[in-house]
N, C-alpha and C positions, 0 to 999 in steps of 0.2 A: 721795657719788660718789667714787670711786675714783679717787686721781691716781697714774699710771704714770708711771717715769722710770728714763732709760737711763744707767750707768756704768760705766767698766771702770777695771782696779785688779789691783792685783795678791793673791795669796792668800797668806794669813799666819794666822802662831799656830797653837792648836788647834784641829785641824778634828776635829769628833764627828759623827757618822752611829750613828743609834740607828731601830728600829722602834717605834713605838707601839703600846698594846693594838690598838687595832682594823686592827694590821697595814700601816700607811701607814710609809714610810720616811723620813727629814728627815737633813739633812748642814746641819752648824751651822758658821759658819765667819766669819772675820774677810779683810775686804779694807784694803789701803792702795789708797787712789784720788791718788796726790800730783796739786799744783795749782802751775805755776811762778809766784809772785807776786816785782812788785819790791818792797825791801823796802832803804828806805836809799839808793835809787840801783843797788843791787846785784837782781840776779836770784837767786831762790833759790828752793830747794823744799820746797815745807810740806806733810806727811801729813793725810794726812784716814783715819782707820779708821773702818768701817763695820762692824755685824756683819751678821752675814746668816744664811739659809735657807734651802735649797733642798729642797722635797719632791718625792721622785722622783716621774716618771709613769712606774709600772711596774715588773713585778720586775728586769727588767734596762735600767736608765735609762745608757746610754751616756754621756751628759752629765755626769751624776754621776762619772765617772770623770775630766774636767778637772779638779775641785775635789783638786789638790793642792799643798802648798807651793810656793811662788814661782811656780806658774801665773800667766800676763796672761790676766784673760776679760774680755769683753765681759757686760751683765748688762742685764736690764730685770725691773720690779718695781713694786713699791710699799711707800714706808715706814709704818712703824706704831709709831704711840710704845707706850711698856711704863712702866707704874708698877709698883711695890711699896713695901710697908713694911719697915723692918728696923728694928733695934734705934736708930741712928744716924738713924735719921730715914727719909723719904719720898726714893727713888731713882726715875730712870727715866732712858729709853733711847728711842733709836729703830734699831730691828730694821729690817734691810731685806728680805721678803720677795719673794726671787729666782723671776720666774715663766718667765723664759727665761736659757741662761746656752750662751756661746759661747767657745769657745779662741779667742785669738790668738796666744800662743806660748804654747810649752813652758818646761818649767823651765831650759832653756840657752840662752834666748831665741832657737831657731830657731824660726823660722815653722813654724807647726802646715799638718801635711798631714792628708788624708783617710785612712782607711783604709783599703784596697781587699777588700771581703767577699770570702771564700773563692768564694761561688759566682757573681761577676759576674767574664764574661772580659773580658780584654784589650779595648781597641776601636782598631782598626785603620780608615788612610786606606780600604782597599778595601770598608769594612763601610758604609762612607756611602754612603747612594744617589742622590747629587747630585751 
């Protein structure tokens, strides 16, 4: 069974978006999620990097476009360890596969707006009919 969990963090490093043969899109990418711990008496902040996943739903996944440098998102998922062998011995990881992924801010940390589609108008007091 599958355990789901929610983080937000910020986006960092190399972000890679590649297609797979069978035509499915993935954007690979690195969160810092910092945690304020005391440490000594003193308050400070310790990183926590996470890598992450996100495979698009769709050729044009909206979403996919938060996923940029010093983006704040909001994420829910699930982790998945990763082993491999290399020459130095036995490595692993845990990948966090992002199954929902929301802005909070932009990269100049103003608060993230909506976008208003070209073809949804204006809504006005006089349009509400209450």
């Amino acid at each position: 069974m599958a355990k789901y969990f929610s983080m937000d963090g910020y986006v960092c490093g190399d972000i890679q978006t590649r297609t797979t043969s069978n035509g499915h899109t993935v954007t690979q990418f690195s969160v810092n999620s910092p945690e304020r711990r005391q440490i000594d008496g003193e308050w400070k902040t310790v990183p926590h990097f996470f890598k992450c996943q996100y495979w698009h739903k769709g050729d044009r996944d909206f979403r996919a476009e938060y996923i940029c440098d010093k983006a704040h998102v909001q994420m829910s998922g699930e982790p998945r360890y990763e082993e491999w062998e290399t020459e130095h011995g036995k490595r692993s990881t845990v990948r966090f596969n992002v199954q929902s992924l929301f802005l909070i801010a932009q990269r100049d940390s103003a608060p993230a707006q909506p976008q208003q589609r070209e073809e949804e108008a204006p809504l006005y007091d006089d349009d509400i009919p209450f």
